[in-house]
N, C-alpha and C positions, 0 to 999 in steps of 0.2 A: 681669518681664523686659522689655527694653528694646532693640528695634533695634540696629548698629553705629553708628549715627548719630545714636542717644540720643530716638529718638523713639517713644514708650509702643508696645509690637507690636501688633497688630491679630487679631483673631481672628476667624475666620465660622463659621456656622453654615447650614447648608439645613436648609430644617423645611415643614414643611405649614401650612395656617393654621388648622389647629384644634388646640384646648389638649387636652391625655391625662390621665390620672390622675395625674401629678407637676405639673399645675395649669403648665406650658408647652408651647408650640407642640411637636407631635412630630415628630423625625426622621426624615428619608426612608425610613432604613430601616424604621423602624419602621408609616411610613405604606404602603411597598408591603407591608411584612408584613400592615398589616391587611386588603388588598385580597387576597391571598394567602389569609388564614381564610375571608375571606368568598366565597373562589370566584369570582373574578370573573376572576383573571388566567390566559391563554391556556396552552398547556403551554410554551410557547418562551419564554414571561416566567418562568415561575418557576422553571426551568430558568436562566434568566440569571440571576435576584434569587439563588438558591442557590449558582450560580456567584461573584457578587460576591461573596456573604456571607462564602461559605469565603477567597475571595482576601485582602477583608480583613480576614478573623481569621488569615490566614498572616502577611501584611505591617506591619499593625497590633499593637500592645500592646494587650492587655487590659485596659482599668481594672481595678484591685482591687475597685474598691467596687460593683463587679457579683455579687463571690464570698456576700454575703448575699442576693441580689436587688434589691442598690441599696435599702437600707434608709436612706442619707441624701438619696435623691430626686435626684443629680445628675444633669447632660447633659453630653456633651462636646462642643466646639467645637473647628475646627482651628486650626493655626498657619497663618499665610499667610509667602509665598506657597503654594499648594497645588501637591506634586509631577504632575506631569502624569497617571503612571497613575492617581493616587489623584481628581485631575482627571477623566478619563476615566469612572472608576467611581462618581462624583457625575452626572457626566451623564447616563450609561443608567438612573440610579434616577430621574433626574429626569423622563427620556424614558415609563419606565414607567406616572407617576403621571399624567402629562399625555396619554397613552394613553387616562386612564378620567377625565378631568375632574378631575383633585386640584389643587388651586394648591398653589405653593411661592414660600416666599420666601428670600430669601440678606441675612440678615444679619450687620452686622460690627460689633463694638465691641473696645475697648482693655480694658474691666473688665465681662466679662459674667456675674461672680457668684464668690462665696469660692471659691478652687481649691481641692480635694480631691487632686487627681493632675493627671502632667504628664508629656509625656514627649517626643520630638522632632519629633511632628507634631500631637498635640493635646493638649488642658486638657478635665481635669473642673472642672465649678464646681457649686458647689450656688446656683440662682439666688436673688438678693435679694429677688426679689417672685413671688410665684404666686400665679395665678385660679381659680378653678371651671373644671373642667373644660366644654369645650363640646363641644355632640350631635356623634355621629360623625354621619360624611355617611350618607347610605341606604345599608344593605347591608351597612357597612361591620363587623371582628367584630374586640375589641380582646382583649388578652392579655398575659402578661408578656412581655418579650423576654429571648433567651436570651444569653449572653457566649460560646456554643457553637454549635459547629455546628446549623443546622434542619434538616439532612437528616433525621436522623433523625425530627423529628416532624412533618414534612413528608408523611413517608410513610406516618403513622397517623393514620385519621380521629378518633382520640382528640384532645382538644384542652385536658381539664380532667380534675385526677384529685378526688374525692369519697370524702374521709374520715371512716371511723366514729372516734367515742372510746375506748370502752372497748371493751379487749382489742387493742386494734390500735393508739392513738396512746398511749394509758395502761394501767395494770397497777393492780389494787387491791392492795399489797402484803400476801401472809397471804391474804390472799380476805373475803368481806362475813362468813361467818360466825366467822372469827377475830375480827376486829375488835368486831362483834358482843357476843361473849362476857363480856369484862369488866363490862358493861351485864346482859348476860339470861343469863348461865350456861350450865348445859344446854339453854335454850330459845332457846338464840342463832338456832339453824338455821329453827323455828318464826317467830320472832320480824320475821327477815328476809325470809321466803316473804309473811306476813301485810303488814311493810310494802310488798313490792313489788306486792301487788293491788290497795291501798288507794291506791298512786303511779298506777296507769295511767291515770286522768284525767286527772293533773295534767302526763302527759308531754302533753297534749296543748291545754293552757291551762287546765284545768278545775278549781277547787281549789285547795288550798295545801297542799302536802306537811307545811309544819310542822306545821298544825292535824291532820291525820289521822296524821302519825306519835304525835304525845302520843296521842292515840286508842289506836291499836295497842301503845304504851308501857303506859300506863294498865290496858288491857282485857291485859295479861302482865305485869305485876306488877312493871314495871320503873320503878325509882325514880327513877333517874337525867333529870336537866333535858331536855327535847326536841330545844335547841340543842347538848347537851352530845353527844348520842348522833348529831344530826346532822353535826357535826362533824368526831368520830373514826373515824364511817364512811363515808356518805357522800363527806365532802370527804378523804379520805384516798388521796390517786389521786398515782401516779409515773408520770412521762411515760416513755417508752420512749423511749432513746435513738436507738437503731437505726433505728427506723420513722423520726426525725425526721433522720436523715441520707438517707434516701428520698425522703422530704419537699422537703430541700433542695434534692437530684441533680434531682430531678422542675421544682424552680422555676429551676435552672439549665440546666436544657434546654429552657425554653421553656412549659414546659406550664400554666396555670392551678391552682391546687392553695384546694382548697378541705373545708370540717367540714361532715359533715352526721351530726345526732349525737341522739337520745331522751334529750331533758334536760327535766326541771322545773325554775320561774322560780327558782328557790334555789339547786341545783347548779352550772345555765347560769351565774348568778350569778360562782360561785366558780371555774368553768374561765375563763368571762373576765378575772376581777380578777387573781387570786392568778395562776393561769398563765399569763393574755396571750395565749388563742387567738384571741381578736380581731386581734390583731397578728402573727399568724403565719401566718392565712392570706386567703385575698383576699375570700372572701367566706364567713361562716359562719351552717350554717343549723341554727337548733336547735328540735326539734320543740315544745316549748311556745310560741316564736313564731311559727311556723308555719300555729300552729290543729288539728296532725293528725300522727300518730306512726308511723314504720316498723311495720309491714311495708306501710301503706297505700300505694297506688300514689301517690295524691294526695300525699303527701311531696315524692316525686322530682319529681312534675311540676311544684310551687312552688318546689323546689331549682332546677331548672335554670330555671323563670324568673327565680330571683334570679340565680343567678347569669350571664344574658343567654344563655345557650347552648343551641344542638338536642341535647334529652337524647342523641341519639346520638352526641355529641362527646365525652359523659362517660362516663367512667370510674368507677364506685362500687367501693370496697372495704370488706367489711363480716365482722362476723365468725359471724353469724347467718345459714344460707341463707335464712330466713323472708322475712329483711329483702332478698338478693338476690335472692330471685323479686321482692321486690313492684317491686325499680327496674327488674328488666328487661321485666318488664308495661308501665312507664312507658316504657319504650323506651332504658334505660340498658345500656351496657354492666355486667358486675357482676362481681365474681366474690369467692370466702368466702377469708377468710385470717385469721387470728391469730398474735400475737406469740409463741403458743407452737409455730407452725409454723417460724418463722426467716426471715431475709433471704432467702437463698435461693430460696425458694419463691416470695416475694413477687415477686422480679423476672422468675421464672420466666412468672408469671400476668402480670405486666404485658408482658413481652416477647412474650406470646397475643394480645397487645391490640394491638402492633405500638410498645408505650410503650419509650420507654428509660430507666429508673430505678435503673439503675447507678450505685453508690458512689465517684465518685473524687477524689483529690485537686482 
């Protein structure tokens, strides 16, 4: 697009000068949000930053490509010149940052990266070149940003939600001793109780699931190949769809959303490859990497260092109480839920938490 006077249009941007997890400098917004996590902003600041937020998400277009969580990495940049309110409300964020020591710089370019969206005041672009993110300043707590309102999680010290797999993000279609049966027959239910005593090692680095399943195979009389039975059962898992429209509502509101899940190095394996839960949530913790398996407290308390947060910011949902006493020992919020209790419920528990995990378009 091109000026009345034909000369290439100019576009700026306000950013902080430290690079985010999209490997570019972050946006204002996005910088007094982190100052905002990390508690440092007065109550008359965040009160203003939520005021701006909502102003402009009223005034402003929503890029689309926020509706996945910004899965192609973009930034948006404005159109200049910049309308005076919207003027205004660059300034008090700027006022904000420079409050607590943040620099900020205002950059301008005529091609600041392939446009994805566009609309009368500003361009998405996905940038041409990204760096390694650099250290947040001290203090400072980073997180997804939301294309929605923060009030809402603004006002729950929940800050990350911590998902189980099975029975809550997956269903074993049939159940283990369906699947089972074609393999060991009547001894399917045997067969499956034996391999899961012989696994609990290995949920925790110890072992090799395939080696001690042919064991258990072997010592029941089952003929069928190791990999063959591994396969059909084990790796036999449907994601629930529901729960992952949850999922979504949860990363579109701002919240962190993370897997913390009793897997051996084989299965983990196969949720990462074949499923892509690597890529679906921001940080994912699986107990054979870990070193140490649910119910243990020691789980949660490596979960939430990975994932950089005060366990009391998170949120675990599991579908084993065993396993929510052990996070809330760690000092998690917790609470029991399965996919066979329904949405319903689910949001019920998290709206306990003060979360908003509501479904909407």
């Amino acid at each position: 697009m091109s000026t009345p006077e034909g000369t290439p249009e100019t576009f700026v941007r306000v950013q902080a000068t430290y690079r985010g997890r999209l490997g570019v400098e972050v946006g204002i917004f996005v910088a007094v949000d982190h100052l905002r996590r990390a508690g440092v902003l007065t109550d008359g600041e965040v009160a203003e930053y939520l005021d701006l937020h909502d102003w402009f998400l009223e005034h402003l277009q929503n890029p689309d490509f926020y509706a996945d969580g910004n899965t192609v990495g973009a930034v948006t940049w404005f159109r200049t010149p910049l309308p005076v309110a919207v003027q205004d409300g660059v300034d008090r964020l700027c006022a904000i940052l420079a409050a607590h020591g943040v620099a900020v710089d205002v950059v301008r370019s005529t091609d600041p990266g392939t446009r994805v969206y566009e609309d009368e005041l500003q361009v998405g672009v996905v940038p041409y070149v990204r760096h390694d993110p650099t250290p947040l300043p001290d203090g400072l707590v980073q997180a997804p940003t939301s294309p929605g309102s923060l009030r809402a999680v603004a006002e729950s010290p929940i800050r990350h939600v911590l998902f189980d797999a099975d029975d809550v993000l997956q269903v074993v279609p049939g159940g283990w001793y369906a699947l089972m049966e074609p393999h060991a027959g009547e001894r399917a239910r045997d067969v499956v109780h034996r391999a899961w005593k012989a696994e609990r090692p290995t949920l925790a680095g110890e072992g090799d699931l395939l080696l001690l399943l042919a064991e258990v195979l072997t010592e029941q009389g089952v003929t069928a190949p190791v990999e063959q039975v591994f396969a059909d059962v084990w790796c036999r898992v449907e994601t629930a769809p529901q729960t992952f429209a949850v999922v979504d509502a949860l990363r579109r509101n701002g919240y962190g959303i993370h897997l913390g899940t009793n897997q051996d190095r084989h299965r983990a394996a196969y949720l990462r490859g074949t499923l892509g839960y690597d890529d679906l949530f921001d940080v994912s913790c699986y107990s054979h990497d870990l070193g140490v398996a649910k119910p243990d407290p020691a789980f949660f308390v490596e979960a939430a260092r990975r994932i950089g947060a005060d366990p009391a910011s998170i949120l675990f949902v599991d579908d084993r109480p065993a396993n929510v006493e052990g996070a809330r020992t760690a000092g998690l919020a917790a609470v029991c839920w399965t996919v066979d209790d329904g949405i319903p419920a689910l949001a019920d528990l998290l709206a306990e938490h003060g979360v908003d995990g509501r479904v909407t378009p």
